[in-house]
N, C-alpha and C positions, 0 to 999 in steps of 0.2 A: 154582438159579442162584447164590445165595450162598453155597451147598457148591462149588460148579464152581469160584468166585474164590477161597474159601480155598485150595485145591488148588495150584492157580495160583499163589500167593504162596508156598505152604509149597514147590512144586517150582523156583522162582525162586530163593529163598532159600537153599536145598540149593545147588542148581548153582553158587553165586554162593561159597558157602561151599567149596563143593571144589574152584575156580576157584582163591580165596585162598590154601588151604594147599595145591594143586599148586606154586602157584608159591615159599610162602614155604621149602616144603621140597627145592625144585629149587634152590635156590640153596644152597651151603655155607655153615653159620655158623660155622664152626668157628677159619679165619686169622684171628690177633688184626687182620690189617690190615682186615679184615671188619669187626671188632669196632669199633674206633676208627680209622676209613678217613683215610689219607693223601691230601692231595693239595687239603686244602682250601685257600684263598686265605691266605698270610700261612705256613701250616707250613712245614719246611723238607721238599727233596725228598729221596725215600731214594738213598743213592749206590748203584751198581751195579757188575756189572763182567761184560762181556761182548762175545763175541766178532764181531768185523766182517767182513763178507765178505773181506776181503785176508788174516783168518786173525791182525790184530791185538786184543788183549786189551784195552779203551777201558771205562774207570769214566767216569759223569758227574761225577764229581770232578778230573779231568783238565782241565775244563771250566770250573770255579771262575773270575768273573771277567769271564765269560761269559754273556750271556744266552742261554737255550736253550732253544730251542721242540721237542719232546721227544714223537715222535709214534708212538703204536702203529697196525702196519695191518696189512694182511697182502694177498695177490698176488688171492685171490678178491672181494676187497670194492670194492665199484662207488663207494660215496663217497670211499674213498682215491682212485682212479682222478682225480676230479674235485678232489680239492685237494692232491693232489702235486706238477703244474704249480705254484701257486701258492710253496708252500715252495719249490721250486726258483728261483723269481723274487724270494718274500722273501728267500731264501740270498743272489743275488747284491745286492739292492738294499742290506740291515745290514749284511751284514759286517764292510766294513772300519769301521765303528761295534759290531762287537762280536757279534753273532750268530751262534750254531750250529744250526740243524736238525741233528735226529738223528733217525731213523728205526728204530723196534724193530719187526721183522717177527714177527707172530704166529702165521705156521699151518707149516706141517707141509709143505710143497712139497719143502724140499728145499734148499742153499747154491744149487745150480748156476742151480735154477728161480727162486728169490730174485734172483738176481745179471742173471740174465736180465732178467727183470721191473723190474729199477730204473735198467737198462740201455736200454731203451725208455721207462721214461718220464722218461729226460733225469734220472736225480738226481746232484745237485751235490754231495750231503752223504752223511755216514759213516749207513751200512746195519747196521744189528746183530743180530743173530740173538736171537731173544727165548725167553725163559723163561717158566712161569707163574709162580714164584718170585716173578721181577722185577714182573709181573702183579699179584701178590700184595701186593708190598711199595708199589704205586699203588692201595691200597684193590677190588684186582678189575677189570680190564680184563674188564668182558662186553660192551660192544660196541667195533665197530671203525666207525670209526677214534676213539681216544680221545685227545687230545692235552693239554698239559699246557706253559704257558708260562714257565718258570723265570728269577728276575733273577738278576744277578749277585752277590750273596751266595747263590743258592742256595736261594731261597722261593720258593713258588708263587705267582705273580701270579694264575693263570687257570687252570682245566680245563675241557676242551669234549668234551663224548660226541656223537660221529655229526658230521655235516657242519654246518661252519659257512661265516658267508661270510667270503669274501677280507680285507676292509676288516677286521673283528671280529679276526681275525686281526693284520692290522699295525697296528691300535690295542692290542692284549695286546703285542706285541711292543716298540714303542715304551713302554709303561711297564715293561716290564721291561728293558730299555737304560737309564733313569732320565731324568731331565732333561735335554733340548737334544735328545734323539735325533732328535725331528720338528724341531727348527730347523734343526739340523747337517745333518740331509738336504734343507733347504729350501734351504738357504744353498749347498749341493753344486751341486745343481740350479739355481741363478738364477745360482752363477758362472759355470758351464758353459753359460750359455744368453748372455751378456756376452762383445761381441766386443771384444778388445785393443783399449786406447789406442793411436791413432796420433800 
């Protein structure tokens, strides 16, 4: 019986161990953005420059100024699906406070199928055909949707891997707008709600 449970431990142990190095060797160590991963709170974000469906060449530097909520996804991913509405609706609500979604499509479909797909679900903001490069240079983009909340200088406020919620969302948002963003849209919304002096 106490040979039966060493066995046991020592084939646990095994497994547990070539578990580890499948995965530590399934991943590439080799891009320095790997090495010293981009994208933490406070760095600055790498500029890019890539092309958008209408076939214009768009750097996030272009953008400078701007706060810019900067999202990788791609046409097969089911949690994009479920907060692409959202960014469409944060698009229109910041804006004219300052906000850009930007959208970096990550798979392989295709411009036409791309275009299609963000054409159904309603997107309001510039579409960019993505690289791994650019993947690369955000510390490794391995899941989708990975998104990434930029202020107006150009630092990273927030990165979020996989689905977050709506609200988490337009709280990263409004700090990277900087101060007043939440008043100035309070203040929008209660003048708009105030009927004229007669």
């Amino acid at each position: 019986m106490k040979r039966n449970a060493i066995v046991v431990v020592v084939v646990i142990a095994t497994v547990a161990l070539m578990l580890f190095a499948g995965v530590r060797m399934a991943k590439p160590r080799t891009s320095a953005a790997r090495i010293n991963p981009v994208g933490k709170n406070g760095s600055v974000a790498p500029d890019f420059e890539l092309k958008s469906l209408d076939g214009k060449q768009v750097r996030l530097s272009d953008y400078r100024g701007k706060a810019v909520l900067l999202n990788f996804w791609a046409t097969w991913c089911a949690p994009c699906k479920i907060e692409m509405p959202w960014f469409v609706d944060l698009q229109k609500q910041y804006a004219s406070q300052g906000l850009q979604v930007i959208g970096v499509a990550m798979d392989d479909s295709g411009d036409e199928a791309i275009a299609k797909f963000a054409k159904q679900m309603g997107v309001n903001y510039p579409v960019l055909i993505g690289k791994e490069s650019v993947g690369d240079a955000y510390g490794g983009v391995e899941f989708l949707p990975t998104t990434f909340v930029i202020d107006r200088q150009g630092r990273v406020v927030e990165r979020v891997f996989g689905l977050a919620g709506r609200s988490e969302f337009e709280d990263n948002i409004k700090k990277a707008l900087g101060p007043g963003a939440s008043t100035a849209q309070a203040a929008t919304s209660s003048a708009s709600e105030k009927e004229p002096a007669r």
